[in-house]
Backbone as CSV, one residue per row, in Angstrom:
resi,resn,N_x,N_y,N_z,CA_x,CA_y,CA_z,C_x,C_y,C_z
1,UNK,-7.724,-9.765,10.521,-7.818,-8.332,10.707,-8.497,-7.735,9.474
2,UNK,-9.494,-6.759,9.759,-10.216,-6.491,8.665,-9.499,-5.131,7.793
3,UNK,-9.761,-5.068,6.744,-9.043,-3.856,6.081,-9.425,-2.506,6.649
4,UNK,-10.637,-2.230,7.238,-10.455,-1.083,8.224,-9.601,-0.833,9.661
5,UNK,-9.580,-1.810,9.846,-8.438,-2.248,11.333,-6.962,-1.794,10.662
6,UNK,-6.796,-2.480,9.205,-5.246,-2.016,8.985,-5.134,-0.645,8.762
7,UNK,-6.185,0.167,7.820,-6.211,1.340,7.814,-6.379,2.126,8.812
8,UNK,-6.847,1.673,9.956,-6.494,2.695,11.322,-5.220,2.523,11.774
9,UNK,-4.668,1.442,11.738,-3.104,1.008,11.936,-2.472,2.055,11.572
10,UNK,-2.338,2.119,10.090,-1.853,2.955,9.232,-2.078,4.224,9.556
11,UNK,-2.981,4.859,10.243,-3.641,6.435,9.972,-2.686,6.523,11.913
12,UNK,-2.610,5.602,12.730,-1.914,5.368,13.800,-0.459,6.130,13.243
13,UNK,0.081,5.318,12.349,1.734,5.587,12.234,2.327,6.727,11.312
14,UNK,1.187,7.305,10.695,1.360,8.508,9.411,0.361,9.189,9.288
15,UNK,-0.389,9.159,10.658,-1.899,10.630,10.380,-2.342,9.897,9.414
16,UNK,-3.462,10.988,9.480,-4.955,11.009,8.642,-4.487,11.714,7.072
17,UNK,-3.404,12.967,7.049,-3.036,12.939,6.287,-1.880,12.307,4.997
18,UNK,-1.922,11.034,5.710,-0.780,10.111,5.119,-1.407,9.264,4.487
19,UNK,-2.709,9.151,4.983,-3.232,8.164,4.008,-4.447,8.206,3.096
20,UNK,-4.844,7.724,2.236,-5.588,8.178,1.344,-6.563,6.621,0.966
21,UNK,-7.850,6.815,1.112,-8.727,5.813,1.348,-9.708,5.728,0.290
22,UNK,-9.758,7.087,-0.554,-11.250,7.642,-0.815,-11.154,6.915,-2.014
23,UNK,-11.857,5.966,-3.024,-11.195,5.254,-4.414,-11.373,6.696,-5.553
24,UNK,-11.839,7.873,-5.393,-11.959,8.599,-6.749,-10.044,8.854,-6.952
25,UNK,-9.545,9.339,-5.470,-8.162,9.637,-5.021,-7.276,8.868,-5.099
26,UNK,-7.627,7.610,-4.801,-6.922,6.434,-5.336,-6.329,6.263,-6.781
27,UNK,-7.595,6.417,-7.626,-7.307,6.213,-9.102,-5.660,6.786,-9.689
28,UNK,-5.718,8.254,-9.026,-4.247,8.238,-9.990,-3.165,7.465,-9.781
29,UNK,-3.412,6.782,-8.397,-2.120,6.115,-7.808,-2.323,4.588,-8.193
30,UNK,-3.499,4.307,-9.127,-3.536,2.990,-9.153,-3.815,2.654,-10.744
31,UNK,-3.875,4.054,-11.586,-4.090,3.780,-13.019,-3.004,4.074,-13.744
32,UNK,-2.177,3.229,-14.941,-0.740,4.021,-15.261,-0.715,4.773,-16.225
33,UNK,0.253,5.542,-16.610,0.137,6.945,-17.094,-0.515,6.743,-18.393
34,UNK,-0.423,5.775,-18.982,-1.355,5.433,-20.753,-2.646,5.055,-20.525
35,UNK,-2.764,5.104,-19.511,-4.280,4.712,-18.722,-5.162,3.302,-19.442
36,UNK,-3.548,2.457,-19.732,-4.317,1.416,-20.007,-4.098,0.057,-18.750
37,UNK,-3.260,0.223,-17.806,-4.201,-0.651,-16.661,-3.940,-0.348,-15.840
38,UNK,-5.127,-0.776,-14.531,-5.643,-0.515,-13.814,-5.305,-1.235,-12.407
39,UNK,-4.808,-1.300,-11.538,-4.732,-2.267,-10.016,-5.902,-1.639,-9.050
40,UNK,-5.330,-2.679,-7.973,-6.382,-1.853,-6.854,-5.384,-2.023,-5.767
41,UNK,-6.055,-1.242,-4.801,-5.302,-1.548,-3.279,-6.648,-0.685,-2.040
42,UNK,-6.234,-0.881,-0.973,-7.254,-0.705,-0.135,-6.854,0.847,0.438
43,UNK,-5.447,1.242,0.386,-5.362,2.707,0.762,-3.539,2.987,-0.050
44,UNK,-3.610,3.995,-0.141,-2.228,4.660,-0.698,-1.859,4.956,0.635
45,UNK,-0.515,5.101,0.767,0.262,5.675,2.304,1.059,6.430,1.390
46,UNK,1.234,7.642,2.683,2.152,8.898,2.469,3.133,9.175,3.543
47,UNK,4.188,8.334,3.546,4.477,8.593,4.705,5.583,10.002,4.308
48,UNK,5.866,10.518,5.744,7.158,11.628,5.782,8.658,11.764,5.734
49,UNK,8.610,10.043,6.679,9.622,10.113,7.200,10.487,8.817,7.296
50,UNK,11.723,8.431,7.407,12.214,6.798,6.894,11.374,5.793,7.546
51,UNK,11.286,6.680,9.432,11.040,5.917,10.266,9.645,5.150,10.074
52,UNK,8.884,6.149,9.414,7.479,5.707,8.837,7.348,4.943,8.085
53,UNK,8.561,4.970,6.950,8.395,3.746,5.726,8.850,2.646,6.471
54,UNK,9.651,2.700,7.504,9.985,1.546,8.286,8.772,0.862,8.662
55,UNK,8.707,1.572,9.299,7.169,0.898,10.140,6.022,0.783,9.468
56,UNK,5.990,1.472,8.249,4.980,0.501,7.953,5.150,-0.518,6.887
57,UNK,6.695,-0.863,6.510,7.578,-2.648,6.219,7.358,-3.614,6.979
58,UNK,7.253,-2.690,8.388,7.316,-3.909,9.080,5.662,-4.257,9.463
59,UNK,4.379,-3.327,9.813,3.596,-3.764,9.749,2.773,-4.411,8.706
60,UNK,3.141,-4.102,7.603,2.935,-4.711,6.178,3.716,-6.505,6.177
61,UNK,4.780,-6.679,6.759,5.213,-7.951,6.722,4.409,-8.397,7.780
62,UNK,4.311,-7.972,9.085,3.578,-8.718,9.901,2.541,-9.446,9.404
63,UNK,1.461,-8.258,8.938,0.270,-9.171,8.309,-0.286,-9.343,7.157
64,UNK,1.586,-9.586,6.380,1.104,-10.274,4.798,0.245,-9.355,4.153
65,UNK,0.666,-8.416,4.115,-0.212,-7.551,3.395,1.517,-6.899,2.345
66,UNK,1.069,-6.955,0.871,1.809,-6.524,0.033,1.995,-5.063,-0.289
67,UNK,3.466,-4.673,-0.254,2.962,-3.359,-0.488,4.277,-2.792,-2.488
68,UNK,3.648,-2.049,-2.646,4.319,-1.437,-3.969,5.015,0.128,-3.487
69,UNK,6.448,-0.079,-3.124,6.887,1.250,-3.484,7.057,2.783,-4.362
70,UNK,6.378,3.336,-4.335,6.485,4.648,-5.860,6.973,6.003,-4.399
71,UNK,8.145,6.737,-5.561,8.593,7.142,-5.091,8.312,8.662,-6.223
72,UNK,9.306,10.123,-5.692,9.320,10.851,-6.410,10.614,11.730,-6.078
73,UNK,11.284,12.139,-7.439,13.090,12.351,-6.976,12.800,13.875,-6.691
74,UNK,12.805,14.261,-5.568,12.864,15.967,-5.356,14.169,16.398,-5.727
C-alpha cells in the first residue's frame, strides 16, 4: 500500500482536517523544541475523538505502520 493510499485511509477516518501532509506544517511536529533533532513521518493525524485514536491503532497495526503518540493536557 502506497503512502498516499494510507493517507486517504486516514483523511477517511478524521477528515481532511485531521490530517496534515504539507512537510513546511509538518516541521513543528517533527523538530524538538531545542531544534536540535529532527524525524520524519509521512502525515501528522489529528484526531477528535477516542473512537478515532482507536481506529487509527488499529489501522496503523494492520499495516505496520508505526505511530508516536503526542498529546496536549487541556
Amino acid at each position: 500500500m502506497s503512502l498516499s493510499v494510507h493517507v486517504r485511509a486516514f483523511r477517511d477516518l478524521v477528515g481532511d482536517g485531521g490530517v496534515v501532509d504539507d512537510p513546511e506544517r509538518m516541521a513543528t511536529y517533527t523538530t524538538d523544541q531545542r531544534q536540535l533533532s529532527t524525524g520524519s513521518t509521512f502525515a501528522v493525524l489529528k484526531p477528535r475523538t477516542t473512537k478515532q485514536v482507536a481506529d487509527i491503532v488499529r489501522l496503523t497495526a494492520y499495516h505496520g505502520i508505526g505511530i508516536v503518540p503526542q498529546g496536549i493536557v487541556r
